[in-house]
C-alpha distance (Angstrom), angle and dihedral (degrees) to the residues before:
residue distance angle dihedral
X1 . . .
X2 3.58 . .
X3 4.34 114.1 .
X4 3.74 105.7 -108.5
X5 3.93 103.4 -131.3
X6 3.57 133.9 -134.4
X7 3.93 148.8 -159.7
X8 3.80 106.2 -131.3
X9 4.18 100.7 160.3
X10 4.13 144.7 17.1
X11 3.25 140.1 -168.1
X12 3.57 131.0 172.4
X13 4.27 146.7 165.4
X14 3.43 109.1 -154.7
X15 4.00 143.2 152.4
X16 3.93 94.6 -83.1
X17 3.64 96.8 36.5
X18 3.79 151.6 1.2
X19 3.92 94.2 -139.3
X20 3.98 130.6 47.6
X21 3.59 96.4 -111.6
X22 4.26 89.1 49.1
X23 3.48 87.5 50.6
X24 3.84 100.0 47.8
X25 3.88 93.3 37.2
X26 3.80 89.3 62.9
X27 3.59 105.4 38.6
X28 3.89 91.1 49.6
X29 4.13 80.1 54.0
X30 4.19 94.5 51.3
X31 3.81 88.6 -116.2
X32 4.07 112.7 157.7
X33 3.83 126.5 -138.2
X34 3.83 93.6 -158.2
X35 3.74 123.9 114.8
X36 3.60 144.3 146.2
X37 3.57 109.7 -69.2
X38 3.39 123.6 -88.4
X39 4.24 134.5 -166.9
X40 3.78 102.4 35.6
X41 3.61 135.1 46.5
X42 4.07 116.9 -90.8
X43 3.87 103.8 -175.6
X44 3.21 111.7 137.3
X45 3.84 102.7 19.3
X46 3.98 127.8 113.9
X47 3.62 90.1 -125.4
X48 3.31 129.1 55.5
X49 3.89 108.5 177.8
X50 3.98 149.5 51.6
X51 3.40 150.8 176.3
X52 4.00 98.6 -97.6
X53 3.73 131.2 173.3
X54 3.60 110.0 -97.1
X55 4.27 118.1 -160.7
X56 3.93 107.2 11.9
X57 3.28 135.2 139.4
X58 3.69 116.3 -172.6
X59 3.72 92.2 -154.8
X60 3.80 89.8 72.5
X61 3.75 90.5 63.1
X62 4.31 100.5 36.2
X63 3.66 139.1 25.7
X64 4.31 111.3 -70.7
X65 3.53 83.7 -123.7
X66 4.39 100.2 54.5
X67 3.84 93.9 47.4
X68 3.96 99.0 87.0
X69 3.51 86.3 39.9
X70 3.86 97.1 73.0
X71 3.70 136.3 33.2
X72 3.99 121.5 -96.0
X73 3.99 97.3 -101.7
X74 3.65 91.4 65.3
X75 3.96 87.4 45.0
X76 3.75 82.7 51.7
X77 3.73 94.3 43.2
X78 3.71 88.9 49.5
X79 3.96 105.7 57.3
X80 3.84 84.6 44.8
X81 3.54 104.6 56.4
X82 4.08 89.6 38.5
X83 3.51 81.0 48.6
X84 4.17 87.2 49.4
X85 3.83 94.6 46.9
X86 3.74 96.6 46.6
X87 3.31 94.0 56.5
X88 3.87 99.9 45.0
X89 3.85 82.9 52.4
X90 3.87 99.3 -106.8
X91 3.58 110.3 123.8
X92 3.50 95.4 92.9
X93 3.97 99.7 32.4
X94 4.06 121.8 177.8
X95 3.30 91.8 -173.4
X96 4.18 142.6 92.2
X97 3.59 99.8 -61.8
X98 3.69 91.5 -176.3
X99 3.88 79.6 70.3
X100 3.71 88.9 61.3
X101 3.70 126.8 89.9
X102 3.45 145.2 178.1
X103 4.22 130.1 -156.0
X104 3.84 111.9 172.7
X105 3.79 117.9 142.6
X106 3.52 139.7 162.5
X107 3.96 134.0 -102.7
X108 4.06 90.5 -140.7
X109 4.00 103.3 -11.6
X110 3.95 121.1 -145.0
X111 3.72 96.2 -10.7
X112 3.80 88.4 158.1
X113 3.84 95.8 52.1
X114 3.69 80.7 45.6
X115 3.86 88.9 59.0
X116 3.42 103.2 48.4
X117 3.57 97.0 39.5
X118 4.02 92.3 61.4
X119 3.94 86.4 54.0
X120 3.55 88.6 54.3
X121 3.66 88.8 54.7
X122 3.76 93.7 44.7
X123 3.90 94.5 43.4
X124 4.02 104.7 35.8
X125 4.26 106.9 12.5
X126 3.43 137.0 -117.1
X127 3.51 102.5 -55.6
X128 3.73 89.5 68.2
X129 3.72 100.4 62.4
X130 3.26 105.6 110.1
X131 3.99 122.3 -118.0
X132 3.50 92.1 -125.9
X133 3.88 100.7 61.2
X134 3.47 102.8 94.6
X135 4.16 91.5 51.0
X136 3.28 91.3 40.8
X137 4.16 96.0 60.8
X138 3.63 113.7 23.2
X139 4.04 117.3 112.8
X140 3.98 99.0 -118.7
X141 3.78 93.8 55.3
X142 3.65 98.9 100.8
X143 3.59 93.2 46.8
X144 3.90 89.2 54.9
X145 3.79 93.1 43.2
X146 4.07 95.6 54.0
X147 4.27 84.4 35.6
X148 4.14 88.6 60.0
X149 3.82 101.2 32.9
X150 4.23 87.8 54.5
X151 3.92 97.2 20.1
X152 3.81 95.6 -135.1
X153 3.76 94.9 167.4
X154 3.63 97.3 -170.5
X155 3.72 128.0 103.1
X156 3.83 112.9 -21.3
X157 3.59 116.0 -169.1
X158 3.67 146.4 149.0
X159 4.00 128.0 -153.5
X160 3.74 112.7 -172.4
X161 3.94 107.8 -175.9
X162 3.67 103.3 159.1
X163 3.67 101.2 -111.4
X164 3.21 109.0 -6.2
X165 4.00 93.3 56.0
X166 3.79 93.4 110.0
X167 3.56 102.4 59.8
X168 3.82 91.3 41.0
X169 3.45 98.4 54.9
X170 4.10 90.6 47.7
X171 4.07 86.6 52.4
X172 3.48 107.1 43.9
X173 4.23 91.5 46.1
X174 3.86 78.4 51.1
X175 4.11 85.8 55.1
X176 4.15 86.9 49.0
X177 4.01 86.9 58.9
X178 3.79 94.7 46.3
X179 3.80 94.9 46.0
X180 4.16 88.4 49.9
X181 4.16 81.4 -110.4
X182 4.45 83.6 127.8
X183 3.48 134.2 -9.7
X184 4.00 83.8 -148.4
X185 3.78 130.7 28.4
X186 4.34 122.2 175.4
X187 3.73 93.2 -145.7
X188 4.09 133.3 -177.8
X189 3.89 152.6 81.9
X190 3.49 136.6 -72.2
X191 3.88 129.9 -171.8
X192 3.75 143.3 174.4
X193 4.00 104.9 173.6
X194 3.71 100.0 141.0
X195 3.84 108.4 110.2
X196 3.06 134.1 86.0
X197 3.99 111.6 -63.1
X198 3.81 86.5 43.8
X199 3.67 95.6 50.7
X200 3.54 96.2 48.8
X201 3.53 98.7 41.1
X202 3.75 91.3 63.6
X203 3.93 88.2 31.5
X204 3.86 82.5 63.9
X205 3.59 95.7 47.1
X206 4.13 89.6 56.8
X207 4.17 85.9 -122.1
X208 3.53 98.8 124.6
X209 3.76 136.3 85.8
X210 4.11 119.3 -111.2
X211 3.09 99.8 -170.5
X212 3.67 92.2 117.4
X213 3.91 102.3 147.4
X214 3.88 83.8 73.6
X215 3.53 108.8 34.5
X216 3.72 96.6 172.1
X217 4.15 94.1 55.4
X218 3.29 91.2 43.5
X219 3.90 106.4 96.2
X220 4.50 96.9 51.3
X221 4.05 102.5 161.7
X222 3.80 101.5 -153.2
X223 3.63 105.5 11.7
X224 3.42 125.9 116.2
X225 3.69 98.2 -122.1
X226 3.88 92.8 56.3
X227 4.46 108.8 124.5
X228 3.72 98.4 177.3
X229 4.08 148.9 -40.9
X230 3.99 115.3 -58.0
X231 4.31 105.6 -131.2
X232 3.49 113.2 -124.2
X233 3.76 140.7 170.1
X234 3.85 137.5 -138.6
X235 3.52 143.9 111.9
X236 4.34 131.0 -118.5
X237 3.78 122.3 -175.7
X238 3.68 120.9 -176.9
X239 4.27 122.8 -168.4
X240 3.64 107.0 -135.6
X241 3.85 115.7 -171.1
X242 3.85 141.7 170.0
X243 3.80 112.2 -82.9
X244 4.22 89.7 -122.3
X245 3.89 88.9 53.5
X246 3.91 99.8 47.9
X247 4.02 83.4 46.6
X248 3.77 93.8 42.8
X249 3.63 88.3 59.3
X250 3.40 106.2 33.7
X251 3.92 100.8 -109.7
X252 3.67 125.5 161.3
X253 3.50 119.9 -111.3
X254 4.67 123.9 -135.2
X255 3.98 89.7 177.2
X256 3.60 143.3 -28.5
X257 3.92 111.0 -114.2
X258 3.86 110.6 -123.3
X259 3.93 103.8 177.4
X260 3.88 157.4 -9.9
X261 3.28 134.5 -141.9
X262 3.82 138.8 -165.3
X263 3.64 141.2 170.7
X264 4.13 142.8 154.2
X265 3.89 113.9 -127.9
X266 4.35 89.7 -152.9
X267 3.41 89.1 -150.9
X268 3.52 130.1 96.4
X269 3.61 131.5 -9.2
X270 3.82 106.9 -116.0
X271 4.58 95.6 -2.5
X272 3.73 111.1 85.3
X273 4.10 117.5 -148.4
X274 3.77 113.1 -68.6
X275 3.77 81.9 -127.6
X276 3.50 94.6 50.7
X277 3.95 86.8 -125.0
X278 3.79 88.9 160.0
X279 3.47 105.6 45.1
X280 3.99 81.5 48.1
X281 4.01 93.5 55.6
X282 3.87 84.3 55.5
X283 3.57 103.3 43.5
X284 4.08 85.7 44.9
X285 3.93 91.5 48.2
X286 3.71 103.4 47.2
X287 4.48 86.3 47.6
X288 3.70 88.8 50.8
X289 4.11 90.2 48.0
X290 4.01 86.8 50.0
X291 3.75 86.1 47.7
X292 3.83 88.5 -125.2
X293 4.07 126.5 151.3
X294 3.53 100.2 -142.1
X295 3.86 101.6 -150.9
X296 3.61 81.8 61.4
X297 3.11 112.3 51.8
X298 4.09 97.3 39.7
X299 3.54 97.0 105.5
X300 3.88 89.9 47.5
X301 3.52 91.7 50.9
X302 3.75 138.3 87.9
X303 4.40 118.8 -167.0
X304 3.96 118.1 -160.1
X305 3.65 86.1 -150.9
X306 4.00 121.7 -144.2
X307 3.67 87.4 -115.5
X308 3.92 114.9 160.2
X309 3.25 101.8 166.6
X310 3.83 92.4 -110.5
X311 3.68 118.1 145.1
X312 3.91 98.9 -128.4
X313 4.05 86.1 30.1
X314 3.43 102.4 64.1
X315 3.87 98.5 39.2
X316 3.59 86.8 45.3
X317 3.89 90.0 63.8
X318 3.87 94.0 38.3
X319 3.98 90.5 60.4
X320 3.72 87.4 45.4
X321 4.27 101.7 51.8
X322 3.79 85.8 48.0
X323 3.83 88.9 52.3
X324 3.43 92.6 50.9
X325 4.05 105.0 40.8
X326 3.77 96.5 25.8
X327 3.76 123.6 -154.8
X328 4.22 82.3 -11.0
X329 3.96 86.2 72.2
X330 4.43 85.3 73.9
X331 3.56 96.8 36.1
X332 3.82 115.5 35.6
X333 4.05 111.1 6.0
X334 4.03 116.3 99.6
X335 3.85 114.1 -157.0
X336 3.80 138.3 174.6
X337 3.38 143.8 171.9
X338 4.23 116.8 -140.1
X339 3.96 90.3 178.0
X340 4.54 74.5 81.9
X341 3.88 75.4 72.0
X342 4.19 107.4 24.1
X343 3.47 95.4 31.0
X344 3.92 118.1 -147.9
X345 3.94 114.1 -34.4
X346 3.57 98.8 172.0
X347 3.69 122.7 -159.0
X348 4.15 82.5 22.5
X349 3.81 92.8 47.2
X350 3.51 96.9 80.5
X351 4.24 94.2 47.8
X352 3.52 85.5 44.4
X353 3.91 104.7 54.9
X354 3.78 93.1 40.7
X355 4.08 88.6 55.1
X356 3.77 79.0 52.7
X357 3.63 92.0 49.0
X358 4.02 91.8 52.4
X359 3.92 81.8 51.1
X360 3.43 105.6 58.8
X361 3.89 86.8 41.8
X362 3.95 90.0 56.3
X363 4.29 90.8 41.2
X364 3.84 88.3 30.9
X365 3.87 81.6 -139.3
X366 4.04 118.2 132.2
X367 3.95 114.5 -145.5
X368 3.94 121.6 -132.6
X369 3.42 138.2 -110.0
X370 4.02 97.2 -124.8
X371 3.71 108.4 -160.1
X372 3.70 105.9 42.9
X373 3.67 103.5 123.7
X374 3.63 99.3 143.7
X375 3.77 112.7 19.5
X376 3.84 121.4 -144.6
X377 3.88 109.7 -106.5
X378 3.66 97.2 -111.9
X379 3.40 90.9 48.9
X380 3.90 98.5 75.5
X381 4.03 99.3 132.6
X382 3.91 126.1 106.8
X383 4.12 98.6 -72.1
X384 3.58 91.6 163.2
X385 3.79 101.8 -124.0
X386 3.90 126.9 -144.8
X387 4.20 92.2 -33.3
X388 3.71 125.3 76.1
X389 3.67 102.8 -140.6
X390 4.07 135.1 -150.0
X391 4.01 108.3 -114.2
X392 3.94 133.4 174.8
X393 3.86 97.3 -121.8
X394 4.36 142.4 -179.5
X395 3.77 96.7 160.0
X396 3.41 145.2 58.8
X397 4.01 137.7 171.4
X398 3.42 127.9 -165.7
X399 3.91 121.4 -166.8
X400 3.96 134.8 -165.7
X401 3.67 127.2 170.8
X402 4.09 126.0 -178.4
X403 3.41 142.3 179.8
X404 3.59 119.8 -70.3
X405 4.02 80.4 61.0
X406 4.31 86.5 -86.6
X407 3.30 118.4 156.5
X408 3.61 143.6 176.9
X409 3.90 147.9 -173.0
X410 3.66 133.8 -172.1
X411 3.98 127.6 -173.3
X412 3.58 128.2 -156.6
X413 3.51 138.4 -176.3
X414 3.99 148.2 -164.8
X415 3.61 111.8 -86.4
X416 3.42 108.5 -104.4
């Protein structure tokens, strides 16, 4: 019989907050993270804002002396999966830490160490790289960092799938648990891609929202006004366990994790389908893995949609929930977007939204999609606009999609 898996601890640094409780507190109140960027100098660029990380201090998370030593995701990366563990009631485990594992990657890893590291070698030669640059930048470092500090010795992996990295890493550590791979995996996404490579690079690419003389109604999934995702950075780790190990010790419980979904829309490199025929194969997988009919269980249901506020994007994923739930997607489903509020944190998005998920499971509270004034007219389902809203739920979905044509969907439930 297959181990029914669990979410037993979060952690998270995000836009709207540095804890889990910040973070939910004001999302469920429509509050936005986005605001003209700070740190580096933007003239010149299309964009002029992100979701950044407002308050932190690395050193409260790692030694003084390791800070300058790596680049900001994995400080990110760090507090949240400390954060994670703490809460699930791991930091001082007794038990088989072999069992334990840990997959948390990046979308793009230390792009801006990566930046001013190639300046160094332009402006002062090789011998002034510094010894620490490859450490400090590669995707699996925050899974080794949180593996050594705890030694959890189990599987130690690190997915990096653009934006859909979050949500993969959470389902494929809960695969390790159902195959007997780890009784326990610390499992998420961390990213830090606002500077100045990152911004331009998707600057170039026309992906980004200008709407910079109103940074905070600048990211509006589904409305008609919407130009383009808003970058942000942040970090969200979830611990995932097997049921008879968060019962054996006593552990609380957010949500159980039903299913995962995953599919490849072999199409075009950063477009999805018009139809939304990937996102659909995801959405269609991870309900049949949670042995869910999905006309149903609509009304039961809450989706933290993708949502980035990009004009193919969002239709994309419209096309794709009607597919899926049929004439239930108008008349029962409740969806919202919270990257209206976060923005987009890429490889951390996905980690982030289905901590989110768990929460408005646990609260049975659904947050809004801030933003959407004047929705697009395909867009005509229940987006919950502006208001977070109180709502009698078992289910929830979370989606990401990224370029490459990856996507991913993960469904959780009440614990029952």
């Amino acid at each position: 019989m297959t181990e029914r898996v669990v979410i037993t601890g979060a952690g998270c640094v995000s836009p709207v907050g540095n804890t889990v409780d910040a973070t939910w507190q004001s999302l469920l109140g429509g509050q936005s993270g986005i605001a003209l960027i700070e740190g580096f100098d933007t003239k010149g660029c299309t964009s002029l804002i992100a979701g950044q990380i407002k308050n932190f201090d690395p050193a409260d998370w790692m030694p003084a002396k390791d800070v300058r030593k790596v680049d900001p995701f994995i400080h990110f990366g760090i507090a949240a999966a400390l954060q994670a563990v703490t809460d699930a009631g791991l930091d001082n485990y007794q038990g088989d830490r072999q069992q334990v594992g840990v997959a948390i990657s990046a979308g793009i890893g230390g792009i801006g160490t990566i930046g001013e590291q190639a300046l160094v070698l332009d402006q002062r030669g090789w011998k002034k790289i510094t010894p620490q640059f490859v450490p400090a930048t590669i995707v699996n470092m925050v899974a080794g960092h949180v593996s050594q500090r705890f030694e959890f010795q189990g599987p130690n992996f690190s997915v990096a799938t653009a934006c859909t990295t979050g949500v993969h890493n959470i389902g494929l550590a809960v695969d390790q648990i159902r195959l007997g791979r780890a009784q326990i995996m610390v499992a998420g996404g961390a990213e830090r891609a606002c500077t100045p490579l990152g911004l331009g690079g998707f600057a170039a690419a026309r992906a980004l929202s200008t709407r910079n003389e109103a940074p905070t109604a600048a990211s509006r999934p589904w409305d008609k006004g919407r130009d383009g995702f808003v970058m942000a950075d942040g970090a969200a780790v979830l611990v995932v366990e097997s049921l008879s190990s968060a019962q054996a010790r006593g552990a609380k419980i957010y949500a159980e994790v039903l299913g995962f979904g995953m599919s490849g829309d072999a199409f075009h490199i950063t477009a999805p389908r018009e139809d939304g025929g990937g996102a659909q194969l995801a959405m269609a997988r991870a309900l049949k893995d949670s042995q869910l009919d999905p006309r149903t269980i609509a009304n039961e249901l809450y989706i933290n949609a993708h949502g980035t506020s990009t004009p193919k994007g969002d239709i994309a994923e419209i096309r794709a929930i009607r597919a899926v739930f049929g004439d239930a997607a108008a008349k029962e489903l409740t969806i919202s977007s919270t990257k209206s509020m976060t923005g987009h944190l890429l490889g951390a998005a996905g980690s982030l939204e289905t901590m989110v998920t768990a929460l408005a499971l646990r609260d049975q509270q659904v947050p809004p999609t801030i933003n959407l004034d004047n929705p697009d007219d395909e867009c005509d389902l229940d987006l919950v606009p502006h208001i977070a809203r109180n709502k009698a739920l078992r289910y929830g979905m979370s989606n990401s999609f990224g370029f490459g044509g990856t996507n991913a969907s993960i469904v959780l439930g009440q614990f029952r």
